[in-house]
C-alpha positions as CSV (number, residue, x, y, z in Angstrom):
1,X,61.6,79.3,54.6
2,X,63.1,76.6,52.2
3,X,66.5,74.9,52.3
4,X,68.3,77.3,50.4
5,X,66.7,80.6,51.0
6,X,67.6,79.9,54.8
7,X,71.5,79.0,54.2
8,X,71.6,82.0,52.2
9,X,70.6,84.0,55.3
10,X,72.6,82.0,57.8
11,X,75.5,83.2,55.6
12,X,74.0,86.8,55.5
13,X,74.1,87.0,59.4
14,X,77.4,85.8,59.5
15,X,79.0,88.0,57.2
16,X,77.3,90.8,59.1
17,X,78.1,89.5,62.7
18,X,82.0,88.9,61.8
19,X,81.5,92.8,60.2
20,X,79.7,94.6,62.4
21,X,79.8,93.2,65.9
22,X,82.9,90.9,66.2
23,X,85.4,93.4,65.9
24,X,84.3,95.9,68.2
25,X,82.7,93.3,70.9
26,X,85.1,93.5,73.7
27,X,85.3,97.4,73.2
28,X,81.6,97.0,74.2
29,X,81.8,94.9,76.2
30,X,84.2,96.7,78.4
31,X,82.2,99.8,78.2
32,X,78.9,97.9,79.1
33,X,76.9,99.1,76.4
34,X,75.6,98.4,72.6
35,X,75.9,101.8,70.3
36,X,73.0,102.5,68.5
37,X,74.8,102.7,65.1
38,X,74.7,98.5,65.6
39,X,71.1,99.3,65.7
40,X,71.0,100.4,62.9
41,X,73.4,98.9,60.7
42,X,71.2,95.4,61.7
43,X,68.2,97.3,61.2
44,X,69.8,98.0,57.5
45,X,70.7,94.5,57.1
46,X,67.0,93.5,57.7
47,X,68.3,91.8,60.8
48,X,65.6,93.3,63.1
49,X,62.6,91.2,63.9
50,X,63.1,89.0,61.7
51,X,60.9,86.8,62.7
52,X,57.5,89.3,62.4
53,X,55.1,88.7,59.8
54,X,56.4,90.6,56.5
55,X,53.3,92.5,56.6
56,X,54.0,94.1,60.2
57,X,57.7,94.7,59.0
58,X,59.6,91.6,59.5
59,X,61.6,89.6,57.2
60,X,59.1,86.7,57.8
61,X,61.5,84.2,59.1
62,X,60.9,81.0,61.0
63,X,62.3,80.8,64.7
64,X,65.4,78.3,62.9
């Protein structure tokens, strides 16, 4: 993955951390558990094995 291509998916992440996990963190963390609709709003975002070869599904992404 080249310079840019990986800022522009550090900033991807982020925006969909501070979305859909920073808000609701301690209300999970308190209950002790990770709903699945996290699941599958990261699953959405392409955030889910991420680093699996595109052609087994992954977004092809190197371990940075």
């Amino acid at each position: 993955m080249d310079e840019q291509t990986h800022a522009l998916f550090h900033t991807m992440i982020t925006r969909c951390l501070a979305q859909e996990v920073a808000p609701f963190y301690p209300q999970w963390e308190d209950a002790g558990e990770i709903p699945r609709s996290l699941w599958k709003a990261l699953g959405a975002a392409g955030l889910l094995g991420i680093d699996l070869e595109e052609a087994y599904g992954g977004s092809g992404a190197d371990i940075r």
